[in-house]
N, C-alpha and C positions, 0 to 999 in steps of 0.2 A: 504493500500500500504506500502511497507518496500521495501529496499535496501539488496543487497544481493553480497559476492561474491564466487569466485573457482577460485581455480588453475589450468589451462586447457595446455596442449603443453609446459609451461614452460613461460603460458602467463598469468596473472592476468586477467578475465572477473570481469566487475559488471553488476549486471541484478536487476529488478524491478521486483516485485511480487504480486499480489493481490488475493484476495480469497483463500481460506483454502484448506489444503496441501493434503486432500483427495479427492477433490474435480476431475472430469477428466480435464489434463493440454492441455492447448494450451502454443504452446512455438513462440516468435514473436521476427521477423528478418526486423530492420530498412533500410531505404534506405543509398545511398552514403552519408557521412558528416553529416549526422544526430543521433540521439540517441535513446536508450531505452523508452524514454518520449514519442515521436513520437507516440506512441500505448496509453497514458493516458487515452485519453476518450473512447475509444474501450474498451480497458480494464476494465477501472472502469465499464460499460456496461455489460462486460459481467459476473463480477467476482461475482456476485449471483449465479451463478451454474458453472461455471469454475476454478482452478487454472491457472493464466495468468500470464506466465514469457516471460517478455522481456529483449533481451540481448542488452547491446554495446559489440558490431563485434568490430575486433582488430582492432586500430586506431580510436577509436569512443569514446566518450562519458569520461567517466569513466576508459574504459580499459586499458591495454599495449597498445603501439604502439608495431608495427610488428620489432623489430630489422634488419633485411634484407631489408625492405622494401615489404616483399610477401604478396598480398591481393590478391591472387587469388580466383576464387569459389570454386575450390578444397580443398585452405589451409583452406579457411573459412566453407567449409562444414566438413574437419574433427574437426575444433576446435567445431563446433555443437555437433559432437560425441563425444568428450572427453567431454566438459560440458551436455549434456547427462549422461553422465555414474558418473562423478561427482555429479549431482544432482539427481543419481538415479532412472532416467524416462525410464520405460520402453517402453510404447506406448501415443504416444502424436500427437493433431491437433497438424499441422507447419503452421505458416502462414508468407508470408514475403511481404515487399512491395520495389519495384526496384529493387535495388543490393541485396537487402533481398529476395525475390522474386527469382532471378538467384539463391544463393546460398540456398534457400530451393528447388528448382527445384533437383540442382545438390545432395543434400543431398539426396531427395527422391528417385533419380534413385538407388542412392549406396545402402542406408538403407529402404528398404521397407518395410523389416516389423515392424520397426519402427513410422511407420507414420502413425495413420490413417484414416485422411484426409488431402487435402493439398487447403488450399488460396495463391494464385498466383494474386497479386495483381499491376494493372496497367505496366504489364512488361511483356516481350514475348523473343523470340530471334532475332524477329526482331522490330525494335524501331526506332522512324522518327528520322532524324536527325536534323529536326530544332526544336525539342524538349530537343534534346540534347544538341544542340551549347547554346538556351537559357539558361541552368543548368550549362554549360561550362563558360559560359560569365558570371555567377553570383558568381560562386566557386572561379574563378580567379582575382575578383579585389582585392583592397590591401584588406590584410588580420587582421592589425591590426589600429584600429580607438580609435580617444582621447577614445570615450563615448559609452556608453553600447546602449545609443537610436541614436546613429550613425546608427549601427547594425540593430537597431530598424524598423530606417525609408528606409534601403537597402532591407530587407527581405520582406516591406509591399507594395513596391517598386516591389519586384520578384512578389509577389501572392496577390494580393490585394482584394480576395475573403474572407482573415481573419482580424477581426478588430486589432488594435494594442493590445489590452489586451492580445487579443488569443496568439501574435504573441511575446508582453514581455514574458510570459507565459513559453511558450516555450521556448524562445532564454537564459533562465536564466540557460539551461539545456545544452545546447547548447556550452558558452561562457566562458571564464575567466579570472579573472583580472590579468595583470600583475605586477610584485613589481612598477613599474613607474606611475600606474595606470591607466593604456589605457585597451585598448581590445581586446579580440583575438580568433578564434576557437580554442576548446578541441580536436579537429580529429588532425590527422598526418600531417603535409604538404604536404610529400611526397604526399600524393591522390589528391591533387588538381596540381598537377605537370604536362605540357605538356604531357611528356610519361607516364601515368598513367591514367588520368583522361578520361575516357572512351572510351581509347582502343576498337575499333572494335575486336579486336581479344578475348579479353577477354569473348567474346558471343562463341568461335568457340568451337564446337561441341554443343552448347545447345542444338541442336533437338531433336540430337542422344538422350539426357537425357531425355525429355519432351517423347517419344515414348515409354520408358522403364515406365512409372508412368501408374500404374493401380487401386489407390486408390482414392475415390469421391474428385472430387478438384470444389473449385472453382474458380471461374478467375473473379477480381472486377477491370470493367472502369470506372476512370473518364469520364463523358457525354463529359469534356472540355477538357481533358487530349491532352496535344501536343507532347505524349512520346508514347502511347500506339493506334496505328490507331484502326477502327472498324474493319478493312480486318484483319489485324494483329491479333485482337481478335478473331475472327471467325475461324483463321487458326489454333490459339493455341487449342479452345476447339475442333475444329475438330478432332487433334492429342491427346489426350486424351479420352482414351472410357467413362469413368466414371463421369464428368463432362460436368460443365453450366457455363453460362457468366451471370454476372449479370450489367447493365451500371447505377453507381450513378448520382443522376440529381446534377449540382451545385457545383459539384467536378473537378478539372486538377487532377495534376500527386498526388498530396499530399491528396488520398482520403479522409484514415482515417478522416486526422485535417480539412478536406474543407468539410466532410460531416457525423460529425460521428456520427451521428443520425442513418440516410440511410445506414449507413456503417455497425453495429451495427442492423439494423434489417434485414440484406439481410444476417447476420453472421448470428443469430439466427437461423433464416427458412434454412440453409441449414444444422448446426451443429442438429437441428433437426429430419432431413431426414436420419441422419446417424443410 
């Protein structure tokens, strides 16, 4: 694994990289308020016979923030294409999970010959909303705490399906100190902001784009997931001709990290079939 960045729109990305540069790429797009990390155990998984780049999307991780404030799917799918063309990829698996998810959707209607497969993960255009208020209610409390296992014991609190190791692990990716020594998310504020933070509208048109995608995709549920119903999933692979659903046992919304065993060999068998 190694650290990487580019200059994309006039935005600084950092992305994560494993397995060797000839290898065929999978390119992996994080959920909301999360990081490039997110993909770790996926990745290391698959990076024996894959190149696996994972990006922090702007306001995330490592990156720029958005100067404006624009995290649209739109802006976020063309900054895909510019760091694309930057990193030189001509044909690449996309896989995204949530907000990652919406913005490889939106990517793949635009660029399709770019793509040639797509993982659509725990996310559709249409998504329950008490799975959402729940991620609403957890983005919004204060945002800066004395102690790094403040964070700790909030996040183990949200998902209790990851032990604390998993969840330090993680959150070290996540977080950063500030000069006073307390603590605080690396994302933007702005995203966690009332008018921001998942906007219904920000889904409008997804369909439209979900019906244009003619390359094998797959679609990964959480068995637990309280964001992604089963009717919801059934609709989404319906509207795709080329595509399966696969449901992780022991996973909610965060499959990869609640199951990436399961998560990892249901990628395999399908990146197989391609």
């Amino acid at each position: 694994m190694h650290d990487g960045t580019v200059t994309a729109r006039g935005l600084r990305f950092h992305y994560v990289e494993w397995g060797e540069s000839g290898r065929p790429p999978i390119v992996c797009l994080h959920g909301i308020t999360q990081t490039a990390h997110s993909w770790d155990e996926v990745a290391a998984g698959l990076a024996a016979n894959y190149r696996v780049i994972s990006i922090d999307q702007r306001g995330h991780g490592d990156s720029d923030w958005a100067p404006d404030g624009d995290y649209t799917r739109h802006t976020q799918a063309a900054d895909l294409e510019a760091i694309r063309l930057a990193l030189g990829l001509e044909e690449f698996v996309l896989a995204g999970m949530s907000m990652g998810g919406i913005n490889a959707i939106t990517y793949t209607a635009q660029h399709p010959e770019h793509v040639r497969a797509l993982i659509v993960v725990d996310v559709s255009p249409e998504i329950e909303a008490r799975g959402v208020e729940h991620i609403r209610q957890f983005i919004q409390q204060e945002d800066v705490l004395p102690d790094f296992e403040d964070f700790v014991a909030r996040a183990h609190a949200f998902n209790p399906r990851r032990s604390l190791d998993n969840i330090r692990s993680r959150l070290r990716y996540n977080l950063k100190q500030l000069p006073d020594g307390r603590w605080t998310w690396k994302y933007d504020p702005y995203l966690r902001s009332p008018d921001r933070a998942f906007r219904t509208s920000l889904l409008a048109g997804l369909w439209e784009d979900v019906r244009k995608i003619r390359c094998p995709t797959l679609i990964v549920k959480g068995a637990e997931s309280d964001i992604l119903s089963p009717a919801a999933a059934q609709k989404l692979q319906a509207a795709i001709p080329k595509s399966e659903l696969v449901t992780i046992p022991g996973a909610g919304h965060s499959v990869m990290g609640d199951n990436p065993e399961a998560f990892v060999a249901a990628t395999q068998a399908f990146l197989a079939r391609l």
